[in-house]
KOLKE-81242 format. One record per atom (N, C-alpha, C, O): x, y, z; residue in one letter. Coordinates in pm, whole numbers, plus 50000, padded with zeros to 5 digits. Layout:
BEGIN
XYZA...
END
This chain:
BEGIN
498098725922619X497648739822607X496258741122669X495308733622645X496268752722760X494588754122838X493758757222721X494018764822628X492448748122750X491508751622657X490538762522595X489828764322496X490928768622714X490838789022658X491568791922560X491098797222459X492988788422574X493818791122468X493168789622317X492968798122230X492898775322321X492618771822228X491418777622131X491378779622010X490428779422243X489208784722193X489318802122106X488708806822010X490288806922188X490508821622162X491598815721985X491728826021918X491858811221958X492648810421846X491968804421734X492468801321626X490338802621785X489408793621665X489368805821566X489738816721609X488888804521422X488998807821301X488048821021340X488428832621326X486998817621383X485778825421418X485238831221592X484418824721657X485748841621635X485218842121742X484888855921771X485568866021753X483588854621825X482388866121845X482528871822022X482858863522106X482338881822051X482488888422148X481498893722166X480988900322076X480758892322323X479708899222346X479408902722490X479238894922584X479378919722490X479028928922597X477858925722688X476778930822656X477908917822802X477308914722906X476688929422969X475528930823007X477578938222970X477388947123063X476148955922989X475368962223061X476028956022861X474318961222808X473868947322762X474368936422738X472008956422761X471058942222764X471628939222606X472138948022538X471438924622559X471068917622481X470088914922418X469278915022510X469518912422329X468328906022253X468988895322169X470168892022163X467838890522099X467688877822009X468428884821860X469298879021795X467948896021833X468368905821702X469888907921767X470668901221699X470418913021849X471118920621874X472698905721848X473668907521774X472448893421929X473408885321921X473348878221760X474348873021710X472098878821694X472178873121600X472988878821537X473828872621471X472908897521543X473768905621440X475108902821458X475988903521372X475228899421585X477378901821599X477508884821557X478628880421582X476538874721498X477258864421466X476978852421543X476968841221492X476718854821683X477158841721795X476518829121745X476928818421791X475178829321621X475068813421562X476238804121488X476418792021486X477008815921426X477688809021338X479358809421371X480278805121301X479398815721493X480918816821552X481598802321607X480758794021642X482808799021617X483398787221640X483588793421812X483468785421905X483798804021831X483988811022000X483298818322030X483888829022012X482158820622075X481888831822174X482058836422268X481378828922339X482598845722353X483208852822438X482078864422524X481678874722469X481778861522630X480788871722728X481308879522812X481388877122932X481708889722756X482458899522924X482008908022930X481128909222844X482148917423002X481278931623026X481208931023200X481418941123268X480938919723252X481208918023427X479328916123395X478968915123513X478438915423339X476958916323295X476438901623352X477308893923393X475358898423356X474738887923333X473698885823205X472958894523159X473838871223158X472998871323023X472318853923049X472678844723123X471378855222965X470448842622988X470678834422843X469798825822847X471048833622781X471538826922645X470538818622555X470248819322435X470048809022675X468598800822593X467458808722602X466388806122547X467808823022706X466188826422675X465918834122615X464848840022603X467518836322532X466828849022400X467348840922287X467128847322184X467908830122262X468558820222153X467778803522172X467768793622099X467278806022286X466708789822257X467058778322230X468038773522287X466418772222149X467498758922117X468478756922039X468818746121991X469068769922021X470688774321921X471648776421993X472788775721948X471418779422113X472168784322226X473668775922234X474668782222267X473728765122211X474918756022219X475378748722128X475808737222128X475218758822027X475748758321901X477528760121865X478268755521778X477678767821964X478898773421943X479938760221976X479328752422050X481298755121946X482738748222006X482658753522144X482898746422242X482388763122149X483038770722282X482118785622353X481878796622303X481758779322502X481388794522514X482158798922670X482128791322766X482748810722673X483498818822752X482938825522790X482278833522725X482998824722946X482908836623043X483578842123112X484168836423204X483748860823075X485088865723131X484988879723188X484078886823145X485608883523258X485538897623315X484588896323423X483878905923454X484518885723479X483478886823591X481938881623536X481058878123615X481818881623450X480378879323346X480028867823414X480788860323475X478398866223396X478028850223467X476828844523322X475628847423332X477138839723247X476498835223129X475378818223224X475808808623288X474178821623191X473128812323216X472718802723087X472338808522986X472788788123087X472238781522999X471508767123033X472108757423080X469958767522997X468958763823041X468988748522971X468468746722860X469428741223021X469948731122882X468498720222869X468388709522808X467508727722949X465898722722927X465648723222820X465018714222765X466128735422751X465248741022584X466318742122502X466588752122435X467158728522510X468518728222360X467748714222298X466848707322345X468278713722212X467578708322141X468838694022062X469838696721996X468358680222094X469678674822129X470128674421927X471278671121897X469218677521823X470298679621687X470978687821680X471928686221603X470888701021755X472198707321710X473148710121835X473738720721849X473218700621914X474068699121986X475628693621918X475428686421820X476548694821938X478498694621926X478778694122045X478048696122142X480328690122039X481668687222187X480998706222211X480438714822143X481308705122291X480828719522328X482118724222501X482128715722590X482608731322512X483598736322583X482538746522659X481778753322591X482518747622860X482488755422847X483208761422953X483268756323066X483798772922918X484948780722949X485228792523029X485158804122988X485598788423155X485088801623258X486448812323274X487398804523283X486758820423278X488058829523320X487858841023411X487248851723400X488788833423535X488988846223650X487708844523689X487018834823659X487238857923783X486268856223859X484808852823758X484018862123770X484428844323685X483288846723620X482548833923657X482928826223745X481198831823564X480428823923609X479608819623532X478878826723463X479618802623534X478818799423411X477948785223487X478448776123552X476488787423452X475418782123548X474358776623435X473478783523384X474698760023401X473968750723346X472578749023438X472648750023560X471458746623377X470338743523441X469618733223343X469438733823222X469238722423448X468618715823356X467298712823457X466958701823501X466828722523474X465748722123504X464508717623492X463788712323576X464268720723357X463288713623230X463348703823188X462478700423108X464278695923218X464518685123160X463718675423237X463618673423358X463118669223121X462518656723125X462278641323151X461658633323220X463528643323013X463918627722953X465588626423011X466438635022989X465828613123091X467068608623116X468228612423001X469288618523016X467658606622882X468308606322739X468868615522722X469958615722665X467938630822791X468628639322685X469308644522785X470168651122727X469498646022914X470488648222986X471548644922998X472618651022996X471178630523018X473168621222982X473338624722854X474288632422867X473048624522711X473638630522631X474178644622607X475318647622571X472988653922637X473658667422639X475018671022754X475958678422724X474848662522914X476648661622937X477868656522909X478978659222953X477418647522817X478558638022767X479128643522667X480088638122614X478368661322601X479348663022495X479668676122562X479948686022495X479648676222695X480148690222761X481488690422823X481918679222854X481978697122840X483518698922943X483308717022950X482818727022897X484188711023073X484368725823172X485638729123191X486438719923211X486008739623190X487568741923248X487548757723299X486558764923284X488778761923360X488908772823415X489918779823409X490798771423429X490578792523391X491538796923354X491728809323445X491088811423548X492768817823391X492948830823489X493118826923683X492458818523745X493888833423723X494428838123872X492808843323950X492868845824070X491458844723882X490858845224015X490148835024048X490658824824002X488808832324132X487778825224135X486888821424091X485798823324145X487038812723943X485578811623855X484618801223936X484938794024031X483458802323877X482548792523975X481668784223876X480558789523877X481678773723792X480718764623781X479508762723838X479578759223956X478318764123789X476988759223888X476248750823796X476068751723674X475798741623893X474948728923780X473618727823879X473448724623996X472678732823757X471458733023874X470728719323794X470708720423671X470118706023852X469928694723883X468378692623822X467618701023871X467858685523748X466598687023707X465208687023817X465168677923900X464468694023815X463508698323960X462378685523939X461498685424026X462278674023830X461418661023786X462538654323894X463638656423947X461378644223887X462258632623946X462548618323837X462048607023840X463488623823752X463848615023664X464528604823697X465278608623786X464768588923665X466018584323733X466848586423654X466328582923549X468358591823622X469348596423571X470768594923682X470788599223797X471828588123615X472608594423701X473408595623580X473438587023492X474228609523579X474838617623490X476138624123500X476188632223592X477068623023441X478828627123472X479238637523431X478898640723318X479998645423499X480478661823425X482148657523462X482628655923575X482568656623383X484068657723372X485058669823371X485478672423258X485318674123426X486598693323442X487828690323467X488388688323574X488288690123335X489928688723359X491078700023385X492268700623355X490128709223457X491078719723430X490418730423536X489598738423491X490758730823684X490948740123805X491668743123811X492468735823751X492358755823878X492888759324042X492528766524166X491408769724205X493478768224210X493098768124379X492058777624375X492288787424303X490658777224450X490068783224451X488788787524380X487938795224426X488758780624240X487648782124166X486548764724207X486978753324226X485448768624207X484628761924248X483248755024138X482838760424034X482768742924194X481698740124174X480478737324251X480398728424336X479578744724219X477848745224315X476948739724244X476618742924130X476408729224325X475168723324249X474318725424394X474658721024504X473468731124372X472318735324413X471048725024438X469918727724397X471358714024505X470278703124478X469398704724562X469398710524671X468498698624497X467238702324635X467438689424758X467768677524756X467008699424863X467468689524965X469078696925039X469868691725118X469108707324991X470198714525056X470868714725254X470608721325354X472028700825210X472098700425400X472168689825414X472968685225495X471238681125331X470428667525372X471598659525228X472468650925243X471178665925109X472088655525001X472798668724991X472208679424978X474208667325000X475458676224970X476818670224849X477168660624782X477048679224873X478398674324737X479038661224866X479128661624989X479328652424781X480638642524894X481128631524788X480618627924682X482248627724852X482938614924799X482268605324727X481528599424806X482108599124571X481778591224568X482458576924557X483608576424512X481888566324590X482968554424584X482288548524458X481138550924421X483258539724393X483048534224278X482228527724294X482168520624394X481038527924174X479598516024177X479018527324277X478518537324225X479038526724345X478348531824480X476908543824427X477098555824411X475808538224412X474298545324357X473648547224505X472868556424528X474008538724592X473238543724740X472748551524789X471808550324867X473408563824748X472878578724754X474318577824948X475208586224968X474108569625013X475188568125111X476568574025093X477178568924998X477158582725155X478638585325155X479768579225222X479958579025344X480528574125128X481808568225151X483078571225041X483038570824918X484408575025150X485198578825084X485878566624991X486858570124923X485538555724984X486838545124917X486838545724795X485648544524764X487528547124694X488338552124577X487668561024520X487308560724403X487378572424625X487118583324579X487898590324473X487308595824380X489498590224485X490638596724425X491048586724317X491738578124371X490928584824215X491168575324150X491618574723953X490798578323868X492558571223929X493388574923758X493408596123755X493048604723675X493848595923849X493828610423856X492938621323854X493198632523812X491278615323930X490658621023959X489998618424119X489848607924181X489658634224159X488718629724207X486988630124213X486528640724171X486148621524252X485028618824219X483898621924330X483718615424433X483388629924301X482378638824381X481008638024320X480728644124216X480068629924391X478368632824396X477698644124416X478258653324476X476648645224380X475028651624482X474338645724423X474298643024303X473298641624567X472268637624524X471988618924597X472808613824674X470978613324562X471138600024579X470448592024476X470918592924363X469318583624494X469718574524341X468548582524243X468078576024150X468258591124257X467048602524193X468278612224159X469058616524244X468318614824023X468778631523941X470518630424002X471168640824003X471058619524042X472298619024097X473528621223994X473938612123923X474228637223993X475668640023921X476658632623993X476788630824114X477298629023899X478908622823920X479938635323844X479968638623726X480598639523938X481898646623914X483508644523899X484358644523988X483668642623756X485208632423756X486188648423742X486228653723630X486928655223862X487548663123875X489118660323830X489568649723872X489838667023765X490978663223768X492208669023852X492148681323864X493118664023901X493698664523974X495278656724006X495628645923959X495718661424056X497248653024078X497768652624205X497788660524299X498218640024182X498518638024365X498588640324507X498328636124619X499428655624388X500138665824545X498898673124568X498618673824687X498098678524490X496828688224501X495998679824592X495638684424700X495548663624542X494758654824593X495028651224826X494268649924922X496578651424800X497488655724965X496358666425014X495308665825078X497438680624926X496368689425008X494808693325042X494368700525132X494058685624932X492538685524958X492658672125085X492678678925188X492728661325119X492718650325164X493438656525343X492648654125434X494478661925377X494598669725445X493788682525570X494048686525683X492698685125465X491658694425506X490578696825468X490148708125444X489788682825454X488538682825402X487318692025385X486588694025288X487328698225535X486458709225510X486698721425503X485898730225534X487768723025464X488338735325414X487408733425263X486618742025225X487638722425200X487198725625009X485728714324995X484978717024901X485398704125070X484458701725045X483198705225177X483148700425290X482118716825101X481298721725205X480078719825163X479458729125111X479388703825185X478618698925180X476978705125179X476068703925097X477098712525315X475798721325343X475778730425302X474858737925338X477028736825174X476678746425084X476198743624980X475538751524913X476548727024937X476398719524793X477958729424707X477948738024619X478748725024759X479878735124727X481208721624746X481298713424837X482128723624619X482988721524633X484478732524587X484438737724476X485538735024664X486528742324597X487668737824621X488158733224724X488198739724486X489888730524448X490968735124540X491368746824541X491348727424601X492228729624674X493358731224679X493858725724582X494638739524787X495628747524735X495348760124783X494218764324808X496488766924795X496608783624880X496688789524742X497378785224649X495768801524741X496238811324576X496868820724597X496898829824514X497758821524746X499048825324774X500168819124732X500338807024717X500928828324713X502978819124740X503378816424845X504088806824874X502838827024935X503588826925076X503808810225137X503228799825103X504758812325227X504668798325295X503698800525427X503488812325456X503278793725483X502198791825629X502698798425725X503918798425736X501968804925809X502428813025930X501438811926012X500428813125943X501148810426118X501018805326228X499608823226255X499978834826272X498378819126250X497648834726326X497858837926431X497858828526510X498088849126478X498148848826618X497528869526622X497258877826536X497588869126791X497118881726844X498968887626872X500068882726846X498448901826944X499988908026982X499798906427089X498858900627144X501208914227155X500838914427301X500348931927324X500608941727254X499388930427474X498758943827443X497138936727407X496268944927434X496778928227372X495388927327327X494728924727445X495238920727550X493058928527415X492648925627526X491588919227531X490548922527475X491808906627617X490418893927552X489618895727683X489798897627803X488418893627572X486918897327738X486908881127775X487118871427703X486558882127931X487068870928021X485638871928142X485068882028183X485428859128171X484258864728275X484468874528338X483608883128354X485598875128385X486298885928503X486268904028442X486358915128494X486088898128301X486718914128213X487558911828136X487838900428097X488298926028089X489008923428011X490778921128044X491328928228128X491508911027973X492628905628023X493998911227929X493828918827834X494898907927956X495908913827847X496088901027827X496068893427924X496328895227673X496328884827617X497838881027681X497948868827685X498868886827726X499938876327768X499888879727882X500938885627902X499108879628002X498798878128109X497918863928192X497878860628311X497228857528059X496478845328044X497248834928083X498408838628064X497248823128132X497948808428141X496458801528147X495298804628174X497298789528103X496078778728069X495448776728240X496008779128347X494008771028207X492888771528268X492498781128326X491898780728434X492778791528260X491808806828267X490708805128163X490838798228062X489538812328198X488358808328106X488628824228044X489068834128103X488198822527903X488178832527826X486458832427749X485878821627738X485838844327703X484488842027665X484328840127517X484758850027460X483878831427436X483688824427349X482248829027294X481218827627360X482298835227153X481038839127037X479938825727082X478838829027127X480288809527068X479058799627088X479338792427213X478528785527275X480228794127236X480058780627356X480268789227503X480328782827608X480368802827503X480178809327619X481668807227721X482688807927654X481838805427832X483118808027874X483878792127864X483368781227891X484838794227830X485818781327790X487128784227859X487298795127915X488268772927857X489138770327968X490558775727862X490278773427744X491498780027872X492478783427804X493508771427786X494518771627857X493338761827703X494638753227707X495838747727685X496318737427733X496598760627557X497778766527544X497938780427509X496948786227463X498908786227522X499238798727464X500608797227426X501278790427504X501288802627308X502208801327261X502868815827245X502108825327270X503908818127214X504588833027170X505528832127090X506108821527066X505818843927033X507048843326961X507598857826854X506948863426767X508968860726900X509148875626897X509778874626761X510508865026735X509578883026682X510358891526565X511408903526574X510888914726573X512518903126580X513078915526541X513218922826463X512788917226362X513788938626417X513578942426316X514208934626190X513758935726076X515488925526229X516028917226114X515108910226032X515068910525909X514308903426115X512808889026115X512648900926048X513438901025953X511878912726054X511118921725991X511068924325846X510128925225767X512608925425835X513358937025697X513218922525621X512548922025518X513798911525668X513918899825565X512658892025482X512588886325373X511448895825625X510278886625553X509058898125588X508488896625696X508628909225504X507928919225520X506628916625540X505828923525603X506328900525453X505188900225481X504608891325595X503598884325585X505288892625689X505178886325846X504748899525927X504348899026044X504878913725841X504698925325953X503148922125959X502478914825885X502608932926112X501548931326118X500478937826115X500828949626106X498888937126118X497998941626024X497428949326137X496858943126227X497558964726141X497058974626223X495778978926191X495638988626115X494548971426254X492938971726213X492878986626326X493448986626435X492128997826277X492379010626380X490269009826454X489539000926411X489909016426520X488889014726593X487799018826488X487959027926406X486889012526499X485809018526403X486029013326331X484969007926297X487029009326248X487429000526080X486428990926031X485968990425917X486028980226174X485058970426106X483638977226141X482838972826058X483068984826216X481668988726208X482058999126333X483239000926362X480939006026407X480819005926508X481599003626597X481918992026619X482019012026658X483309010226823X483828993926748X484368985826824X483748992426692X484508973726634X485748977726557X485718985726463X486748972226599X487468973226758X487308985826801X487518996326740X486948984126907X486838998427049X488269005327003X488379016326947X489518994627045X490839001127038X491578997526895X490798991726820X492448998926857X493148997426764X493578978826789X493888975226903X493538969826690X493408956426700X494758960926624X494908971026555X495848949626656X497028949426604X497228932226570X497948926726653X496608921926446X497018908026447X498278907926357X498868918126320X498688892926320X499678889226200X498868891126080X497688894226093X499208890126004X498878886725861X497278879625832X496208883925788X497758866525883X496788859025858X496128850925982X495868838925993X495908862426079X495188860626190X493108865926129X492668877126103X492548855626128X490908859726075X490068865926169X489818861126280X489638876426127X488538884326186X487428879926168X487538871026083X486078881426211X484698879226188X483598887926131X482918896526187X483558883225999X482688894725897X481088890425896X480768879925840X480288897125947X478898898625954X478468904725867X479138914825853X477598904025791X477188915625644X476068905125576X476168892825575X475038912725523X474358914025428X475318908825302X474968898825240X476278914425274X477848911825143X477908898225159X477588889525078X478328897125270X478588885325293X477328872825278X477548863925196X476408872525335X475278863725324X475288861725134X475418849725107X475218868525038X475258873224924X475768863124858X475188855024786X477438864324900X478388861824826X478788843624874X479358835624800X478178840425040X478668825325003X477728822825107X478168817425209X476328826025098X475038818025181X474838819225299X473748816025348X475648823125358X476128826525544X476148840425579X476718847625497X475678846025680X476398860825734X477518865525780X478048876625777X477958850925844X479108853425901X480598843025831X480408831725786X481818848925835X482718842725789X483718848125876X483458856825959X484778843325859X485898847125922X487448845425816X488128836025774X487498862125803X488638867325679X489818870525747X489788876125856X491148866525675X492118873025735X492678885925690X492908890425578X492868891425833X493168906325822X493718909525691X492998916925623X495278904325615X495718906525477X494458913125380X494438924525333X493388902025364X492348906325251X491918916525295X491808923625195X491438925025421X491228935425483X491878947725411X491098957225419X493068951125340X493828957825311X493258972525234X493738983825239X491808966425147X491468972925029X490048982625160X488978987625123X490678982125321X489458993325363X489839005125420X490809008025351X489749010725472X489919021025507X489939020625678X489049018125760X491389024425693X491609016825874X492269005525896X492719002026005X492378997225755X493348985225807X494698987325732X494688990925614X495548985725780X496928991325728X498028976825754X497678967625829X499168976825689X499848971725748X500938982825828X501318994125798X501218974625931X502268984726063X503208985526016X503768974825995X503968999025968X505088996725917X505729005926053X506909008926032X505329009826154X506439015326236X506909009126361X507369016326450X506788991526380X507168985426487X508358978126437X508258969126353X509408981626486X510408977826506X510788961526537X511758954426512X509808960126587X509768939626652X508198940426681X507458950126692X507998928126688X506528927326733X506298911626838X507068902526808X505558909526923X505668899826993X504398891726932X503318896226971X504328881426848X502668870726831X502628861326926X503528853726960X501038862426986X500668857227077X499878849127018X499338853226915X499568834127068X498278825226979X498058816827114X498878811527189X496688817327118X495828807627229X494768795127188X493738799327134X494788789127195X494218772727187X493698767827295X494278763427394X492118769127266X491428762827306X491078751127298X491938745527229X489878740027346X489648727127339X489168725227194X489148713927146X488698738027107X488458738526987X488588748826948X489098757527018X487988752226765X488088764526702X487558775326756X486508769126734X487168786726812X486268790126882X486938809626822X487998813426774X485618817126862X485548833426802X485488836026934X484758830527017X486458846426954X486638853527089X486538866327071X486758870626957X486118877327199X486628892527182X487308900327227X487338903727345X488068905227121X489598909327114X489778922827114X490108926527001X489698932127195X489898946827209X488328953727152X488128965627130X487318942327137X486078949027088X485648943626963X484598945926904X486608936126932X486308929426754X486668912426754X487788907926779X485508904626723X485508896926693X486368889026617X486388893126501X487168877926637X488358869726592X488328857126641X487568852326725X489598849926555X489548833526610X490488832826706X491128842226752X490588818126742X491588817526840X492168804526737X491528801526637X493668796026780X494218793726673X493418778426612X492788771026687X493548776426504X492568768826422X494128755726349X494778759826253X494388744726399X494818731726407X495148725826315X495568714226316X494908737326161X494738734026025X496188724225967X497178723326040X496148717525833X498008715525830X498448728025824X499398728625746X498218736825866X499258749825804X499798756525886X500888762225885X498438755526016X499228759126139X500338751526226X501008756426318X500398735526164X500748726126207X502078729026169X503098729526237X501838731426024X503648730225960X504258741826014X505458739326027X503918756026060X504078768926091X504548769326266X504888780026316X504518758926333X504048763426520X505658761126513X506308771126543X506438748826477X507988747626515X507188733826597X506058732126643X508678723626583X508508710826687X508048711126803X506918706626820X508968717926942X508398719027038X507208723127032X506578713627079X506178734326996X504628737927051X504038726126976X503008720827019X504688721326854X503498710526774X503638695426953X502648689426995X504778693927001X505128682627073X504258683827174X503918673227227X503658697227228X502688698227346X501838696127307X501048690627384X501318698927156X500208703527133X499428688327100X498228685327105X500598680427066X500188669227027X499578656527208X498698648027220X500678662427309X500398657827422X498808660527492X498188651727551X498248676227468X496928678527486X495858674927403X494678676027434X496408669727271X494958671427186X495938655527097X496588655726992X495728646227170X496278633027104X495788630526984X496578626726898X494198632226947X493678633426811X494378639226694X493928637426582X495588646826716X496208648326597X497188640526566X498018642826479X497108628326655X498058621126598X497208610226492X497678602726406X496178611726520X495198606426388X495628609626264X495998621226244X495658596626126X495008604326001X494328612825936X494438621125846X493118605626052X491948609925990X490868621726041X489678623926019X492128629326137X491808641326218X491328650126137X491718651626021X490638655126181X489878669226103X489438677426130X488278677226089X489738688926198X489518700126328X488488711326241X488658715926128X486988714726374X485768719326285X485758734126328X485648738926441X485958741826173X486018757726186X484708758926220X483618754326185X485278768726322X484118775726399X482978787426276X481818790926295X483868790726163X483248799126056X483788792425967X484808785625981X482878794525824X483798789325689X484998802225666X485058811525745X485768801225566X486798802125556X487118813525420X488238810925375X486838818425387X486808824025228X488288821825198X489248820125274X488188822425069X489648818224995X490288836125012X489618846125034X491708834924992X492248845924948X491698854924893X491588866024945X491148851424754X490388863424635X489308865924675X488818876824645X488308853024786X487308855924790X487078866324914X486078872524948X488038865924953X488418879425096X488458891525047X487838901225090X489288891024942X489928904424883X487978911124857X487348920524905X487658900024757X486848902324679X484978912024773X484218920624728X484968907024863X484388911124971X484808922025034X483938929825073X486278925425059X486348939525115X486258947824997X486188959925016X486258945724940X486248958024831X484748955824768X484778963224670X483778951324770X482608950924762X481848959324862X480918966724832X482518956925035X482008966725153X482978982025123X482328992225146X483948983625092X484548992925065X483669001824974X483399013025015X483218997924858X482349005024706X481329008224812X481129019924845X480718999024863X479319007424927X478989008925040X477879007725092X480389012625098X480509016925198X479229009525322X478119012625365X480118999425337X479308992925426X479848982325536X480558972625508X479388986125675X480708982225750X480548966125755X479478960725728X481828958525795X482078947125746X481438938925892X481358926925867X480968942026028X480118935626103X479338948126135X479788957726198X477578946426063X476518948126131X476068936726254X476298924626267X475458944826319X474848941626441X473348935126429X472728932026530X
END
C-alpha cells in the first residue's frame, strides 16, 4: 500500500491551507503538534521551521498536495523530538529539506536516517535537498522507495556544473564518477557532491524502469541541473517517430526549401552550428484508415503568430510529438534554462495550436542530421530527428538499417545521442503552456 495511503488513514490528521499566510498561533490552533498527519494544500508555499521551529518534525507524516511546496530547515530541529518521519509529496507539489544550518555530521546522518520520501498522484512532484553550506565531512543517505515517471529529485549543491547528481559506485567516496554497480538489490544509487557534504541516493526501482533509464541517460540524469528524473513516458501511447509535413519550409543558405524537395548533402541552417549537410530524410504516408484507427497520430496544426511574433510566419503543420523551441522567461523559471524544446501535443492548452482534424492523409517527413540540431521551419524554431530509443523502436527496420550504416555508433551499447535542448516531461510541457497561456505570454521571446 503507497505510503500516502497510509498516512491519510492515521487516527489523527490535520489539514492546512497553504494558499493563506500561516502563523505559529494559527497552526498551533488546527493541531499540526499533536497530529499523526499533516496535510499542506492550497497550491501556497509555507516555511514550517520558521514559524514551528524545532517541533516542525514532529508529525509520522508530512504531505504536500495540490501543488503546495512545504519548506523544512532541518538546521533548527532539534534531534529529541525527532520520529520515522514520512515525507510525502502528491502530484505536482513540492517538498524542499535544507540543511543548511547544520553543523554537526551527527545530526545530519541521524536526522536522514529517520526520513523517507515517496511520491504519489499522476503529476510531477519534486523533492529538493539543499546540502549543508559548512564544510562538514558527512556523507549521508536518503532512501525513496516510491517514484514515477517524471517526478524528480534536485539537490542544489554548490558547485553547480562542476559536482552534479551521477552514478555512484559502491565504496566509491572519490567524489570521481563511475557507473559500476550503480543499479544494485533494486536500486539505483545516485551522488552529489565529493568527499565534503556528499548525499547518497538509494532510489528504488525495478529492472524494466532501470532498462529504460540505462537506455537514455540524459534524458533523466541532468547533472548540470543537479537534477535527477525517474524514468519512463507518463504517456500510454506507444513511440512515434517526430517528423515535419510535406509543404514545410526549411531556411537553407540558398533560402527557403520545401522540406521534400531536400536529398542528403544539401546544407540546411542550424540554431548552433550554422549550415550543416542533410544526411537522411525519411517519409511516410497515412491514410484516412491510418487516421480513423490511431487518432492520436493526427497532426498538430501550430497557426502563424501562435508561438510569438510572425513565429511561425505560416501555419507549421508537425506530428504529435515533433518538439518546438520554447524561449521564455516561464521557462527559465520552471527548469533553469530559457530555452527547451516541447512537443507540439503539450502545446494544446494555447490558443492557435489545434489538432488537424480536416486532412484526410497526411505525408511525415523527418531529416537527420550528423546530430541533434534546431532548424527553421516555416519561421518557427524546431528539431530535426533526435536518435532516442523511441525513435529507434518507431522508424521500421529498413530506415533503422541505413541509419545504422551512416551513424555506426548506434550499434554501440553505450551510445548516447546529445539533445540539442533539454527535454521537459509530458506534464512538464502541459504544465508550461498553460502557465504562458494564464499570462498571456508568448512561448518564444526574442
Amino acid at each position: 500500500m503507497p505510503l500516502i495511503d497510509i498516512a491519510l488513514a492515521a487516527a489523527n490528521v490535520v489539514y492546512v491551507d497553504t494558499s493563506v499566510a500561516q502563523d505559529e498561533a494559527s497552526l498551533l490552533a488546527l493541531g499540526v503538534l499533536d497530529a499523526d498527519t499533516v496535510v499542506y494544500y492550497g497550491g501556497g508555499n509555507v516555511d514550517i521551521t520558521d514559524i514551528l521551529g524545532v517541533n516542525a518534525l514532529n508529525s509520522a507524516n508530512i504531505v504536500a498536495t495540490g501543488g503546495s511546496t512545504v519548506t523544512i530547515d532541518a538546521g533548527l530541529l532539534d534531534l529529541n523530538v525527532l520520529t520515522q518521519t514520512n515525507l510525502l509529496i502528491d502530484g505536482d507539489s513540492n517538498i524542499s529539506l535544507s540543511a543548511g544550518d547544520v553543523g554537526l555530521p551527527g545530526l545530519l546522518t541521524n536526522l536522514l536516517s529517520n526520513v523517507t520520501v515517496a511520491f504519489s498522484g499522476s503529476e510531477d512532484g519534486t523533492f529538493t535537498y539543499v546540502p549543508p553550506t559548512l564544510g562538514i565531512l558527512a556523507s549521508t543517505s536518503i532512501t525513496i522507495d516510491e517514484m514515477d515517471p517524471g517526478d524528480a529529485i534536485v539537490v542544489p549543491f554548490p558547485g553547480s556544473g562542476l559536482l552534479g547528481v551521477n552514478e555512484l559506485r559502491e565504496n566509491d567516496t572519490s567524489g570521481i564518477f563511475s557507473p559500476d554497480n550503480s543499479y544494485r538489490d533494486g536500486y539505483l544509487h545516485l551522488k552529489n557532491g565529493g568527499a565534503l557534504n556528499q548525499v547518497d541516493f538509494r532510489i528504488k526501482m525495478s529492472p524494466e524502469e532501470y532498462a529504460i533509464y540505462s537506455a537514455d541517460k540524459d534524458a533523466y540524469l541532468l547533472a548540470s541541473q543537479d537534477k535527477f528524473i525517474f524514468p519512463g513516458d507518463d504517456s500510454d501511447e506507444p513511440p512515434y517517430v517526430a517528423c515535419f509535413t510535406i509543404g514545410t519550409m526549411i531556411a537553407t543558405p540558398g533560402g527557403l526549401r520545401a522540406i521534400e524537395g531536400l536529398v542528403p548533402g544539401d546544407l540546411v541552417l542550424t540554431r548552433d552550428n550554422g549550415a550543416q549537410p542533410l544526411r537522411w530524410i525519411g517519409a511516410s504516408k497515412l491514410d484516412m484508415i491510418d487516421l480513423r484507427l490511431h487518432e492520436n497520430l493526427r497532426p498538430i496544426r501550430i497557426r502563424a503568430n501562435a508561438l510569438g511574433d510572425n513565429i511561425p510566419i505560416e501555419a507549421l503543420v508537425v506530428s504529435p510529438q515533433h518538439r518546438v523551441l520554447v524561449r521564455s522567461i516561464i521557462a527559465e523559471r520552471m527548469f533553469g534554462i530559457p530555452e527547451v524544446l516541447v512537443a507540439a501535443k503539450q502545446l494544446l492548452h494555447l490558443d492557435g495550436v489545434d489538432i488537424e482534424e480536416s486532412l484526410t492523409d497526411v505525408t511525415y517527413v523527418h531529416i537527420l542530421l550528423d546530430r541533434h540540431e534546431v532548424v527553421l521551419a516555416n519561421g518557427a524554431f524546431a528539431e530535426t530527428l533526435y536518435l532516442g530509443p523511441m525513435a529507434l523502436q518507431a522508424v521500421g527496420p529498413a530506415a533503422l538499417a541505413e541509419m545504422k550504416m551512416l551513424f555506426p555508433k548506434l550499434l554501440e551499447d553505450e551510445f548516447r545521442p546529445v539533445r540539442a535542448r533539454y527535454f521537459p516531461s509530458g506534464r512538464e510541457g502541459r504544465r508550461l503552456a498553460m502557465r504562458h497561456s494564464k499570462n498571456r505570454k508568448p512561448l518564444y521571446m526574442q
